[in-house]
N, CA, C and O atoms as a CHARMM CRD file, in Angstrom:
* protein
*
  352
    1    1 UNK  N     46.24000 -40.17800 -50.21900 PROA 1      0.00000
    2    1 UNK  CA    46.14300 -39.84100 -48.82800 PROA 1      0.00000
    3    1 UNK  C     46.78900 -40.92400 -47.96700 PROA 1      0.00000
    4    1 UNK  O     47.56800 -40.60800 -47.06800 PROA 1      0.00000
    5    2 UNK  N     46.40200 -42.50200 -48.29000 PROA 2      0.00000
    6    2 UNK  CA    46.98900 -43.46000 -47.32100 PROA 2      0.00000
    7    2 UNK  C     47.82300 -44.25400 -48.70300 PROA 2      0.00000
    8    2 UNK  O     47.69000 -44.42300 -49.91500 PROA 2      0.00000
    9    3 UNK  N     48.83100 -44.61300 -47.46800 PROA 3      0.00000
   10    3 UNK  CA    49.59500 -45.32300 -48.55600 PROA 3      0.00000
   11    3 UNK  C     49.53400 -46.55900 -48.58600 PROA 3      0.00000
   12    3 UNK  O     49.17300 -47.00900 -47.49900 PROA 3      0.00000
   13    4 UNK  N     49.83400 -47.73800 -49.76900 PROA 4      0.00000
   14    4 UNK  CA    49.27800 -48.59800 -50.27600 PROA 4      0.00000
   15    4 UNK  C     49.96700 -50.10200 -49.22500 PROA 4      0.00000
   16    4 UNK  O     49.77400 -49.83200 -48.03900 PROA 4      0.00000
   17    5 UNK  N     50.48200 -51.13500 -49.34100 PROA 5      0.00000
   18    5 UNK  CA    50.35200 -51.97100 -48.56700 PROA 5      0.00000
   19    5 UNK  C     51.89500 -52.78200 -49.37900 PROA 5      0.00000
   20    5 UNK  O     52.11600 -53.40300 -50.41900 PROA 5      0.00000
   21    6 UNK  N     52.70800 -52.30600 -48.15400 PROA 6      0.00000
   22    6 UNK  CA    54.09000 -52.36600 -48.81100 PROA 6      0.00000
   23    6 UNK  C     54.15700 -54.49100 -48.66900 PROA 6      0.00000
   24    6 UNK  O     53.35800 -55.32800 -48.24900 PROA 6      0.00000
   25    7 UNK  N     55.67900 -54.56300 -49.33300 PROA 7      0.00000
   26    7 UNK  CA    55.77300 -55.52900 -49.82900 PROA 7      0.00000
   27    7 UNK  C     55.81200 -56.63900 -48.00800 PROA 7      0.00000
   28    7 UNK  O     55.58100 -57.83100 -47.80500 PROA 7      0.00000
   29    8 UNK  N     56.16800 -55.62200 -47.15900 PROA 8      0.00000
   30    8 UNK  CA    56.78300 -56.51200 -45.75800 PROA 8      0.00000
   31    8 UNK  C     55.99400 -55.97800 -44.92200 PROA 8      0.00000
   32    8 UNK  O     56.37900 -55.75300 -43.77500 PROA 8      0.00000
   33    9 UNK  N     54.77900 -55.68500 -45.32300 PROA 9      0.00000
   34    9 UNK  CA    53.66200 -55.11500 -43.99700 PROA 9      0.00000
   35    9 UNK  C     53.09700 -56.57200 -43.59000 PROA 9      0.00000
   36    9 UNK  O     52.80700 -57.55300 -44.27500 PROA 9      0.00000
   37   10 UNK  N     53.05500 -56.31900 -42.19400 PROA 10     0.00000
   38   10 UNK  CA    52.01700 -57.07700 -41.56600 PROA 10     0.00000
   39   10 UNK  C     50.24800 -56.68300 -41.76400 PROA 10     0.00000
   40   10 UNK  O     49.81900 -55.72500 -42.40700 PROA 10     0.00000
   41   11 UNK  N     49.56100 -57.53300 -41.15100 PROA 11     0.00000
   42   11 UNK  CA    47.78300 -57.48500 -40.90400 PROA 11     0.00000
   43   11 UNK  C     47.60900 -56.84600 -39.75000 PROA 11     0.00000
   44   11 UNK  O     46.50600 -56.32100 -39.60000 PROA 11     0.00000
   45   12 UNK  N     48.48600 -56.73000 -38.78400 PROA 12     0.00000
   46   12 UNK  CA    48.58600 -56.19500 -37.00400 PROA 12     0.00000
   47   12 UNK  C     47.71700 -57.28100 -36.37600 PROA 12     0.00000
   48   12 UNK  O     47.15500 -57.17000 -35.28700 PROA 12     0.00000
   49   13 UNK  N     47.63800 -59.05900 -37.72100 PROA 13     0.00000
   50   13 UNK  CA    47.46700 -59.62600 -36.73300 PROA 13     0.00000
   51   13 UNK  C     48.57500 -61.02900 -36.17100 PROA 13     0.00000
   52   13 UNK  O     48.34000 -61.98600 -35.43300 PROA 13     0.00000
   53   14 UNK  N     49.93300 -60.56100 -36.97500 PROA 14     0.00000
   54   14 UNK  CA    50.80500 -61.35600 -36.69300 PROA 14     0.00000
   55   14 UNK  C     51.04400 -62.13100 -37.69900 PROA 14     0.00000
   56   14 UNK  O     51.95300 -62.95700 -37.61400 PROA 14     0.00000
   57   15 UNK  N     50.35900 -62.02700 -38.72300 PROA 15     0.00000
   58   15 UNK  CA    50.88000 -62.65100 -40.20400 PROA 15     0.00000
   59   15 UNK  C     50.92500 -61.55000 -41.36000 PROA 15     0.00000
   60   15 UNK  O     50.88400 -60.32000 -41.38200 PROA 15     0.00000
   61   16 UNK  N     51.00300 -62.31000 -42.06900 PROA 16     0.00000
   62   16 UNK  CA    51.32800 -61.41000 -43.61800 PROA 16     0.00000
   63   16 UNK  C     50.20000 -60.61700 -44.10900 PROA 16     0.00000
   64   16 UNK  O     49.12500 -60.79600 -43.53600 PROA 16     0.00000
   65   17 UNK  N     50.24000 -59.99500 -44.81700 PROA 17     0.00000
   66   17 UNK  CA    49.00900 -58.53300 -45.03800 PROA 17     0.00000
   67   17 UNK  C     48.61900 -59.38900 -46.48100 PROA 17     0.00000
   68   17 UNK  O     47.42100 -59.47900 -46.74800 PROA 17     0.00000
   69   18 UNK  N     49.50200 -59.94600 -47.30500 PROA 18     0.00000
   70   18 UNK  CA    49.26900 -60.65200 -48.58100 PROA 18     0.00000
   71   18 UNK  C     49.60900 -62.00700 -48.27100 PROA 18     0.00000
   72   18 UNK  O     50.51900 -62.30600 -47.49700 PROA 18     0.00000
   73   19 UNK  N     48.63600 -63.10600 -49.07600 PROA 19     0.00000
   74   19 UNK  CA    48.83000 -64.62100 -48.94800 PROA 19     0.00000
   75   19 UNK  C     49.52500 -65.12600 -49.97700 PROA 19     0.00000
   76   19 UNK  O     49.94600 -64.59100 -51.00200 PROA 19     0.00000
   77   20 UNK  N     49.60300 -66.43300 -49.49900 PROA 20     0.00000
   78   20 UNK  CA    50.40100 -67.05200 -50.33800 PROA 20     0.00000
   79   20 UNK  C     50.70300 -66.64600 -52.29000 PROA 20     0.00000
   80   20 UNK  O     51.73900 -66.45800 -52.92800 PROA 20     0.00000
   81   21 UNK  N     50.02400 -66.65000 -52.47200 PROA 21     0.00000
   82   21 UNK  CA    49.74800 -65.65100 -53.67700 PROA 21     0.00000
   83   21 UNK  C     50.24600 -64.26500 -54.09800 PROA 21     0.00000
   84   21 UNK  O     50.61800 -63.82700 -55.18700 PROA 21     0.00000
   85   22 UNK  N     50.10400 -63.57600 -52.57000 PROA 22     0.00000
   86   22 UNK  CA    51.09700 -62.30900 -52.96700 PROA 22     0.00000
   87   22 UNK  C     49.52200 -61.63900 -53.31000 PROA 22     0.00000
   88   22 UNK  O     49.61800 -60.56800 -53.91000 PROA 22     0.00000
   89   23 UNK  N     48.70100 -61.89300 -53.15200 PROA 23     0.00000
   90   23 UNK  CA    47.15000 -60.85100 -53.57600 PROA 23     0.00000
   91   23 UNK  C     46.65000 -60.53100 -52.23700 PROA 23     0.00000
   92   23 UNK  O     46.86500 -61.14600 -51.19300 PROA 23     0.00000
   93   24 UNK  N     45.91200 -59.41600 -52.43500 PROA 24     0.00000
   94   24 UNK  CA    45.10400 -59.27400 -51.21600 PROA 24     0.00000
   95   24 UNK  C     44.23600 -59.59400 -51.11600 PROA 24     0.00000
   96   24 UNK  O     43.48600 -59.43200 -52.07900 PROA 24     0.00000
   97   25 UNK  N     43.49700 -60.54400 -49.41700 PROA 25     0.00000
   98   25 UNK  CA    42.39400 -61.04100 -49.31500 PROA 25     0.00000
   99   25 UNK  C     41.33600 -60.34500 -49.04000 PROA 25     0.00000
  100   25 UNK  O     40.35300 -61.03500 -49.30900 PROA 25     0.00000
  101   26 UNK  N     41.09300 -59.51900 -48.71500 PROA 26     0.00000
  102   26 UNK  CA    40.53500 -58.55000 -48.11200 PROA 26     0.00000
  103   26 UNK  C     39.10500 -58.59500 -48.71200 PROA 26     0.00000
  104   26 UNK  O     39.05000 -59.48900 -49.55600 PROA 26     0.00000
  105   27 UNK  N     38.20100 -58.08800 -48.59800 PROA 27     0.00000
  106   27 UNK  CA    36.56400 -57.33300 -49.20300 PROA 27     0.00000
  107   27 UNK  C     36.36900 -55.99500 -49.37900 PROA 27     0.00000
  108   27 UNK  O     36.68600 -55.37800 -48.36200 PROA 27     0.00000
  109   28 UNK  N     35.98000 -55.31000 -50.24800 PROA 28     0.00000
  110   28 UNK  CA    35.75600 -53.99400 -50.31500 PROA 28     0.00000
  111   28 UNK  C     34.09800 -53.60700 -50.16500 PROA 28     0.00000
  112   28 UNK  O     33.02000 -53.93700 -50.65800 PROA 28     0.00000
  113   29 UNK  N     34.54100 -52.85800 -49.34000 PROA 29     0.00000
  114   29 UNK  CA    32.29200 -52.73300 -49.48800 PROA 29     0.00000
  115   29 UNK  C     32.02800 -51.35400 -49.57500 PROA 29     0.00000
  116   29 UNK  O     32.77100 -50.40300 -49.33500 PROA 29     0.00000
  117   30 UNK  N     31.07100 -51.38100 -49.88600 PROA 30     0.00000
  118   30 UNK  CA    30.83900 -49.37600 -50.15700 PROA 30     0.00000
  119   30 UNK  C     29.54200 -49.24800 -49.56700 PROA 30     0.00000
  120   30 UNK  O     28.65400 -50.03300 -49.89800 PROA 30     0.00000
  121   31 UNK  N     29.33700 -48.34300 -48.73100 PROA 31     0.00000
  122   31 UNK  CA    28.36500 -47.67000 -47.84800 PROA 31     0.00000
  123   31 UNK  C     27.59800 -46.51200 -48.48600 PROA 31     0.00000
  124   31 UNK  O     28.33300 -45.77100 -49.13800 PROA 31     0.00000
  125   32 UNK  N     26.08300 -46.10600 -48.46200 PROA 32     0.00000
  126   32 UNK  CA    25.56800 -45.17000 -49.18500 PROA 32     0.00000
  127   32 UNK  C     25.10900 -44.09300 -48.01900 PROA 32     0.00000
  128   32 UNK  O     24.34100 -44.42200 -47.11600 PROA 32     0.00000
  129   33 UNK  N     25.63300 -42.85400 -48.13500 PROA 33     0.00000
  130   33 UNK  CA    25.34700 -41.95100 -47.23300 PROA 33     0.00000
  131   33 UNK  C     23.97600 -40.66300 -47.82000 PROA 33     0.00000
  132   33 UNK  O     24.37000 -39.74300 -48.53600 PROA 33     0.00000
  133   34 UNK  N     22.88800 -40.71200 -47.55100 PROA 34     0.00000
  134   34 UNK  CA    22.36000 -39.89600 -48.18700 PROA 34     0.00000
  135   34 UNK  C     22.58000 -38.51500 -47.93700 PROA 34     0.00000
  136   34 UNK  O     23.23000 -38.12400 -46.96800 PROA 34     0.00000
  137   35 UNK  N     21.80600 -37.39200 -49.19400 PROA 35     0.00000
  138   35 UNK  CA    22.35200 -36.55100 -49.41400 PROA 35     0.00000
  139   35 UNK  C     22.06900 -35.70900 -48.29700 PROA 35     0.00000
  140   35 UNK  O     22.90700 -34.80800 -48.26500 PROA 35     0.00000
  141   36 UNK  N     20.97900 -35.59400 -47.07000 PROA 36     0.00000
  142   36 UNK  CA    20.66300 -34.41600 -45.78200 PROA 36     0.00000
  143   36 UNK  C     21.67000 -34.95300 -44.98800 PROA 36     0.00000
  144   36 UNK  O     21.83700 -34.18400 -44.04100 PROA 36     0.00000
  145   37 UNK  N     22.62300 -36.16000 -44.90500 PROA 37     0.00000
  146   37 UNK  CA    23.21100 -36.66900 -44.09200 PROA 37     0.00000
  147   37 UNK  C     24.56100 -36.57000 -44.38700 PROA 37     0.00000
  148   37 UNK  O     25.39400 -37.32400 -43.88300 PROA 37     0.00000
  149   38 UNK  N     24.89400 -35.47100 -45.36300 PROA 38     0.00000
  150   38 UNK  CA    26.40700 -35.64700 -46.03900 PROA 38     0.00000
  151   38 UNK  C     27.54100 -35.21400 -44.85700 PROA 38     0.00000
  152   38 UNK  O     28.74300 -35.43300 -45.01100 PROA 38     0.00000
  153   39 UNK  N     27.05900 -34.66400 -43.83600 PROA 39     0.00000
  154   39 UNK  CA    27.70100 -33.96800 -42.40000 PROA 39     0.00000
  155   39 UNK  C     28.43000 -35.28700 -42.25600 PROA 39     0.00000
  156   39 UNK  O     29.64800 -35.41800 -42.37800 PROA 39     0.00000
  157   40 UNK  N     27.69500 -36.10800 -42.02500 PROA 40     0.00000
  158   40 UNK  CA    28.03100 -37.64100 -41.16300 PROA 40     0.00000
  159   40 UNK  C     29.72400 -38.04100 -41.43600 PROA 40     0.00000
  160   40 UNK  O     30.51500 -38.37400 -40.55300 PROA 40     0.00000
  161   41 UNK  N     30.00500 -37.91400 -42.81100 PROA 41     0.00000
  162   41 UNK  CA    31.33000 -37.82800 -43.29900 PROA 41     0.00000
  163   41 UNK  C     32.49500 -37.20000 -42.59700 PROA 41     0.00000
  164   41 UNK  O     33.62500 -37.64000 -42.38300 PROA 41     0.00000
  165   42 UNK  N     31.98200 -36.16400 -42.32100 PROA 42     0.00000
  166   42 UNK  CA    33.14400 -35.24800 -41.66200 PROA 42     0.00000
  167   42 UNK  C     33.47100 -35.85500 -40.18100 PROA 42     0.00000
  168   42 UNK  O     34.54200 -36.18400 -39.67100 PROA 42     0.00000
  169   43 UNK  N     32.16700 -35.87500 -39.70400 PROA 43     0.00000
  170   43 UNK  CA    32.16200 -36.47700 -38.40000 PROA 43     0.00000
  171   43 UNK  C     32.56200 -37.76500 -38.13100 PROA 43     0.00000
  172   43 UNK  O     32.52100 -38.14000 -36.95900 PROA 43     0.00000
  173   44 UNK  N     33.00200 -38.63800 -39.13200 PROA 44     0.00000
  174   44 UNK  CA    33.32700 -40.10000 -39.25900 PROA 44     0.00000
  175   44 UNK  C     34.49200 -39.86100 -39.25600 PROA 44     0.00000
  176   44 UNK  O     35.18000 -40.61300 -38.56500 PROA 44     0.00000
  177   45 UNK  N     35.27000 -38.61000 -40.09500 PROA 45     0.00000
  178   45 UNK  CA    36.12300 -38.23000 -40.56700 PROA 45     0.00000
  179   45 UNK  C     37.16400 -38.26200 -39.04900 PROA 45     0.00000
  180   45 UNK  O     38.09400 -38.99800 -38.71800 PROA 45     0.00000
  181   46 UNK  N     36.39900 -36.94100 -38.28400 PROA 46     0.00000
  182   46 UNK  CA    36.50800 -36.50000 -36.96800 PROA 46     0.00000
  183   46 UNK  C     36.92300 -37.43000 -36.26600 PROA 46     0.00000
  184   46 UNK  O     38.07900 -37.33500 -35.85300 PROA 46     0.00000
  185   47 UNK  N     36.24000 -38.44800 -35.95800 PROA 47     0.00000
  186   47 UNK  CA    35.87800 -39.05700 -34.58900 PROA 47     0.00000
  187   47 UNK  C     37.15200 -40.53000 -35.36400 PROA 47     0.00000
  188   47 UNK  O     37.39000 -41.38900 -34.51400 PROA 47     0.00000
  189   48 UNK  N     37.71100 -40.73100 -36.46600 PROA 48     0.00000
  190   48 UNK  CA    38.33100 -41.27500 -36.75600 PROA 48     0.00000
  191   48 UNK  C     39.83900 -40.92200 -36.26600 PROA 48     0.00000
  192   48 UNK  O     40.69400 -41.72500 -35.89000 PROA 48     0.00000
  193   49 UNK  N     39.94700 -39.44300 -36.37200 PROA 49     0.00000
  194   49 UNK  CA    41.54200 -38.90400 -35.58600 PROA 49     0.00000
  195   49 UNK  C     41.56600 -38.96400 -34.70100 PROA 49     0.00000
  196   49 UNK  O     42.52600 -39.52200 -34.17000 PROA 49     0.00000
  197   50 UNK  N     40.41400 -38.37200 -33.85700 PROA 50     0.00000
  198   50 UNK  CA    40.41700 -39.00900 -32.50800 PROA 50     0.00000
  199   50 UNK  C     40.66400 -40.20300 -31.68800 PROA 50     0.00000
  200   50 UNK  O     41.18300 -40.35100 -30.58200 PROA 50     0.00000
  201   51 UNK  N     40.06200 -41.14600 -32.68000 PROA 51     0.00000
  202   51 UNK  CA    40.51900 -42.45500 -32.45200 PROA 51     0.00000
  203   51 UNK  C     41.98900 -43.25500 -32.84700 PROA 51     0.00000
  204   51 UNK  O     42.36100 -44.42800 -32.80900 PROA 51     0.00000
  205   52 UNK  N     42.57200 -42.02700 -33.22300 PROA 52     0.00000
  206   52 UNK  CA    44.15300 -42.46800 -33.74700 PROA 52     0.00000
  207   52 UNK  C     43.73100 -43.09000 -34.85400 PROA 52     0.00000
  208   52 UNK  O     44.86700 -42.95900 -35.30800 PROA 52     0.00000
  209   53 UNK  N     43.05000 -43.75600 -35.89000 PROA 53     0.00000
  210   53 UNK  CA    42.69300 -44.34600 -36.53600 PROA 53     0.00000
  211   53 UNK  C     43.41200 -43.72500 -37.79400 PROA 53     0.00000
  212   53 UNK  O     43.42800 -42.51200 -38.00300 PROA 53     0.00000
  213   54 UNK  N     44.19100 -44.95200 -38.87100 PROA 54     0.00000
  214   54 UNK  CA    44.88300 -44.29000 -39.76400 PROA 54     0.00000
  215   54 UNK  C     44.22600 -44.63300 -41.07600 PROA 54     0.00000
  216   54 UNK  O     44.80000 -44.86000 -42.14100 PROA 54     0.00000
  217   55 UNK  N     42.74700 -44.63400 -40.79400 PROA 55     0.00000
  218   55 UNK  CA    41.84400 -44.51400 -42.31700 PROA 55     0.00000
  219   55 UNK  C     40.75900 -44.49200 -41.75900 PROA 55     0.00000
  220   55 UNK  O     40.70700 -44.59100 -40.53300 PROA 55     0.00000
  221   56 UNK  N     39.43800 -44.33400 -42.65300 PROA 56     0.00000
  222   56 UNK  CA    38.65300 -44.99500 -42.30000 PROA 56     0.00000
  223   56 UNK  C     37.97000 -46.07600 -42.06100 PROA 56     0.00000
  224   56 UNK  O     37.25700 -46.31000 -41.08500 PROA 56     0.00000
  225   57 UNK  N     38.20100 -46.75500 -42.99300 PROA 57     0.00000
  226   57 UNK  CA    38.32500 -48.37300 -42.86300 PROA 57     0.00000
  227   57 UNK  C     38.72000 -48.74000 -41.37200 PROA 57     0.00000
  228   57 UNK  O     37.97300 -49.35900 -40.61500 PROA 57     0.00000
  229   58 UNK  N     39.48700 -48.46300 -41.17300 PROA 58     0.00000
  230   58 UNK  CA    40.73300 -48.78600 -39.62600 PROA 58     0.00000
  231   58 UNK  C     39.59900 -48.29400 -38.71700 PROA 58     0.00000
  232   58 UNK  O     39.22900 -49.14300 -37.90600 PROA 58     0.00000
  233   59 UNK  N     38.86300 -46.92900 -38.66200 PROA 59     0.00000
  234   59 UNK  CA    37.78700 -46.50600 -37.76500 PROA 59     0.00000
  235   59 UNK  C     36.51600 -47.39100 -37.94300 PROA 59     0.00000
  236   59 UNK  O     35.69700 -47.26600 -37.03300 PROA 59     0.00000
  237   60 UNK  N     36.16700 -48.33500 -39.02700 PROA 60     0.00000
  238   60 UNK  CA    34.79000 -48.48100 -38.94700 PROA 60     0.00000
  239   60 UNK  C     35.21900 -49.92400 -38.82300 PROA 60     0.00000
  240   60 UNK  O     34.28100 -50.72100 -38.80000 PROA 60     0.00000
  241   61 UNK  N     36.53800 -50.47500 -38.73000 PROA 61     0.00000
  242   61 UNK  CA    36.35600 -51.75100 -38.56200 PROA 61     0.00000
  243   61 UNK  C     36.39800 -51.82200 -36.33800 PROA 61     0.00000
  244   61 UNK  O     36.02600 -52.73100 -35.59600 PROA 61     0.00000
  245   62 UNK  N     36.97400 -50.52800 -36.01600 PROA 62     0.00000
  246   62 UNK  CA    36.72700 -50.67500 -34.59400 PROA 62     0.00000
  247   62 UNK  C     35.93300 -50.24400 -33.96100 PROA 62     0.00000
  248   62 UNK  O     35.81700 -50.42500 -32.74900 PROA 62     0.00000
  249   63 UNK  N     34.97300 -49.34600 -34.91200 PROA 63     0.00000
  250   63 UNK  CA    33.59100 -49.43500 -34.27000 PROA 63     0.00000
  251   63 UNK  C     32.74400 -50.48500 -34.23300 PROA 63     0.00000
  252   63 UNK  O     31.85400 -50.51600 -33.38300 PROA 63     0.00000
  253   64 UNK  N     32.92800 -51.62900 -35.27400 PROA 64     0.00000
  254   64 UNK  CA    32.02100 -52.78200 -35.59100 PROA 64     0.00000
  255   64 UNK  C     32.13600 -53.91900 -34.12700 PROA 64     0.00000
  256   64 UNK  O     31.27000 -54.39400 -33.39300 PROA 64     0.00000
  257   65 UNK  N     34.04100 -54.07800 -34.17400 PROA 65     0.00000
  258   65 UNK  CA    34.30200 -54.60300 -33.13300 PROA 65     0.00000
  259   65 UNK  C     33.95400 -53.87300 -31.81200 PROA 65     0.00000
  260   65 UNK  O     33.76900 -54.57100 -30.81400 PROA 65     0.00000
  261   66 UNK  N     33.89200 -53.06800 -31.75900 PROA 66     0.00000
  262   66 UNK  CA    32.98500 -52.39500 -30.49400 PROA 66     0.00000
  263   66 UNK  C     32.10600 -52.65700 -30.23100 PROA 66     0.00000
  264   66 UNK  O     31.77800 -53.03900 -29.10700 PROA 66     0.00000
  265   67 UNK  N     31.17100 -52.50100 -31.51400 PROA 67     0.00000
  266   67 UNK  CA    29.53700 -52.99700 -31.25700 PROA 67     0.00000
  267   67 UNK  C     29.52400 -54.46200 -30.97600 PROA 67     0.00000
  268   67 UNK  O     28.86600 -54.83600 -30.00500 PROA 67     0.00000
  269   68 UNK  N     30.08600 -55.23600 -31.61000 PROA 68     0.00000
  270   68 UNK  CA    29.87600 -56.55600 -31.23500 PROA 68     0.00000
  271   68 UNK  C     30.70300 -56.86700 -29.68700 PROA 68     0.00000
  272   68 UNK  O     30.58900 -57.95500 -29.12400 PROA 68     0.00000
  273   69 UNK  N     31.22900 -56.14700 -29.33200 PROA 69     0.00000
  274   69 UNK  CA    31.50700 -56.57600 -27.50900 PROA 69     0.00000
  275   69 UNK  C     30.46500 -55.94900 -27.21100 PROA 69     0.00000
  276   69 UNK  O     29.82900 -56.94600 -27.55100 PROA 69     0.00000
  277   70 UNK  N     29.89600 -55.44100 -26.98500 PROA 70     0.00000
  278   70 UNK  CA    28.93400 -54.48700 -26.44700 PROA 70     0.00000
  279   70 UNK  C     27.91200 -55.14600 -26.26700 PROA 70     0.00000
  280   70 UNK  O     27.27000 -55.20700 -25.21800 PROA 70     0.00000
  281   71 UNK  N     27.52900 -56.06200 -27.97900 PROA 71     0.00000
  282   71 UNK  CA    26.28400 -57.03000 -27.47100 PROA 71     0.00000
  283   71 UNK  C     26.34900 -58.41800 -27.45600 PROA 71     0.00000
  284   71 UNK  O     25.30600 -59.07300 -27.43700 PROA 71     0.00000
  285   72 UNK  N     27.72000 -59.08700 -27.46500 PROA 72     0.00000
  286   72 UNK  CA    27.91400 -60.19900 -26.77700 PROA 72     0.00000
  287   72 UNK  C     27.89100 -60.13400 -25.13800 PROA 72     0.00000
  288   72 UNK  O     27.65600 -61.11100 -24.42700 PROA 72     0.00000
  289   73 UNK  N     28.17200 -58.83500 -24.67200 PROA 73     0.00000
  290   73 UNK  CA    28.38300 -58.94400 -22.86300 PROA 73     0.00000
  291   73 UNK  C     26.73400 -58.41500 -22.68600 PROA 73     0.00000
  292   73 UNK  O     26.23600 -58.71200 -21.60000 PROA 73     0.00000
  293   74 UNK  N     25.75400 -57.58100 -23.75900 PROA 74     0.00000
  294   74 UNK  CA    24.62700 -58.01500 -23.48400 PROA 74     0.00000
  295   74 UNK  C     23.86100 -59.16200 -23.43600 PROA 74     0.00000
  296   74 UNK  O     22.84300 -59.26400 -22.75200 PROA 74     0.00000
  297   75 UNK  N     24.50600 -60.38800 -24.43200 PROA 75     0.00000
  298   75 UNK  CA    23.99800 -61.33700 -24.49700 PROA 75     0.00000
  299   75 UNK  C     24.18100 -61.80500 -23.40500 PROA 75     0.00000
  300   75 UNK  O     23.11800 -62.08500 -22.85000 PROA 75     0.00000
  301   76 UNK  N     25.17000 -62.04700 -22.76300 PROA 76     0.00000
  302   76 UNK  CA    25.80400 -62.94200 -21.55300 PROA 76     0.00000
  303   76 UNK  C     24.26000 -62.62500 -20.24600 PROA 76     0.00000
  304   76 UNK  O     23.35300 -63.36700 -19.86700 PROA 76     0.00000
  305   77 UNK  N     24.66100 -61.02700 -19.88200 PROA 77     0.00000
  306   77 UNK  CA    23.90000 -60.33500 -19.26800 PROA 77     0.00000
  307   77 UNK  C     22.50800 -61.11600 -19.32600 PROA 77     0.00000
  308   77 UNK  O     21.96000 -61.63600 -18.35500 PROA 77     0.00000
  309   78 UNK  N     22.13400 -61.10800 -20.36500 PROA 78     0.00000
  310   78 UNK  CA    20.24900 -61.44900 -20.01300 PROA 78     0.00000
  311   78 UNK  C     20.33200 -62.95000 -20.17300 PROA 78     0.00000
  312   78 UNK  O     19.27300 -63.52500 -20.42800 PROA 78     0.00000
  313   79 UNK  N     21.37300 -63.62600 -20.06800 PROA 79     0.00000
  314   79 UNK  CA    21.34700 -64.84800 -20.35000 PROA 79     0.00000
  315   79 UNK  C     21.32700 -65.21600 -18.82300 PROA 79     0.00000
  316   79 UNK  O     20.53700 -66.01500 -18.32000 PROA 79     0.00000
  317   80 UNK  N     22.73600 -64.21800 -17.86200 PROA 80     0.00000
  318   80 UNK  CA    22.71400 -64.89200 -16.76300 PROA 80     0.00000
  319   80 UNK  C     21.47700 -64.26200 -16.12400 PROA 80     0.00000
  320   80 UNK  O     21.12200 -64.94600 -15.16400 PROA 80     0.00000
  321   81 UNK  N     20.74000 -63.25400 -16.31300 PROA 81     0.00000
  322   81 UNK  CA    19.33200 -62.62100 -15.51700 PROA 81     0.00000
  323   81 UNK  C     18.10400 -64.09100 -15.73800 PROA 81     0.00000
  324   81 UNK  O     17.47300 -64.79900 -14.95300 PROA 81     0.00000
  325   82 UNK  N     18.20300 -64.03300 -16.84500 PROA 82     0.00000
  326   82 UNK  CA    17.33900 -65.55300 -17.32300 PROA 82     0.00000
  327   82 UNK  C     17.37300 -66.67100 -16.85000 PROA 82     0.00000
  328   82 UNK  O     16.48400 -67.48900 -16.61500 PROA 82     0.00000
  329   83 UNK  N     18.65700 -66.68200 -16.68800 PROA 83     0.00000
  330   83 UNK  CA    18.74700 -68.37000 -15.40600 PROA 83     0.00000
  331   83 UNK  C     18.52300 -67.82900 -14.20800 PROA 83     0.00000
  332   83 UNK  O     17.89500 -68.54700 -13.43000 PROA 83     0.00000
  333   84 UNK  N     18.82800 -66.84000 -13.85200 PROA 84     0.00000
  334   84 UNK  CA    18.02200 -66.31800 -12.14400 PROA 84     0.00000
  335   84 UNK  C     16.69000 -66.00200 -12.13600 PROA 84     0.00000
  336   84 UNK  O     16.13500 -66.52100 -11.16800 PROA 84     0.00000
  337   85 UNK  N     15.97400 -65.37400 -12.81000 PROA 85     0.00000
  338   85 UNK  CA    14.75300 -65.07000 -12.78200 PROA 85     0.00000
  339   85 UNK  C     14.03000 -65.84500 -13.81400 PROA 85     0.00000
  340   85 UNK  O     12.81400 -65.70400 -13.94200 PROA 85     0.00000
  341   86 UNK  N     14.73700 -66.68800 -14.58500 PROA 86     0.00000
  342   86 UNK  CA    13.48400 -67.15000 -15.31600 PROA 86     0.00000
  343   86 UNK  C     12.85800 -66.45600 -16.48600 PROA 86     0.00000
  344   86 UNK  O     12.78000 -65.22800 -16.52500 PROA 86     0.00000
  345   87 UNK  N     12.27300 -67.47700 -17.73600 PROA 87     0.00000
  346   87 UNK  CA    12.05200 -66.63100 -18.89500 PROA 87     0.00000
  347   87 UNK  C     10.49900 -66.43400 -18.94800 PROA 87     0.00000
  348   87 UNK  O      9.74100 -67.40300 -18.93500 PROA 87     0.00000
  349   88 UNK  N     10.02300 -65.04200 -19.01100 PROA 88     0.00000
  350   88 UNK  CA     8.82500 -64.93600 -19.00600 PROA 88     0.00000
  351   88 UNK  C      7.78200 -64.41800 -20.34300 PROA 88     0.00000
  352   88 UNK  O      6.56300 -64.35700 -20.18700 PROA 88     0.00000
């Protein structure tokens, strides 16, 4: 379905996709979806084209980064409420 990770690809973060070595650094992790929840797939599936996203991997690594802006500018948030009002 996706194709593999040619010899002159970039990371999209401005360096090389393979290191010095020529191996990939990467982590593989595997997620367990149970079986009343097998829908969730499709819909990951879904909401992945939508997102232009050209895998899934590519979709769940910008939902992660999503979530984590989301609750670093919450952190900020009750940090600056906390120096105005005080921790109770």
């Amino acid at each position: 379905m996706y194709s593999g990770i040619r010899q002159n690809q970039t990371n999209g973060y401005g360096s090389n996709a393979l290191g010095e070595e020529q191996e990939h650094k990467g982590t593989v992790i595997s997620i367990s979806v149970p079986f009343h929840e097998l829908d969730l797939i499709e819909e990951m599936d879904l909401q992945a084209r939508m997102e232009c996203c050209s895998s899934r991997s590519h979709y769940f690594r910008r939902l992660i980064r999503r979530c984590k802006a989301d609750r670093l500018k919450a952190e900020k948030q009750h940090a600056e409420w906390s120096s105005v009002w005080g921790h109770k």
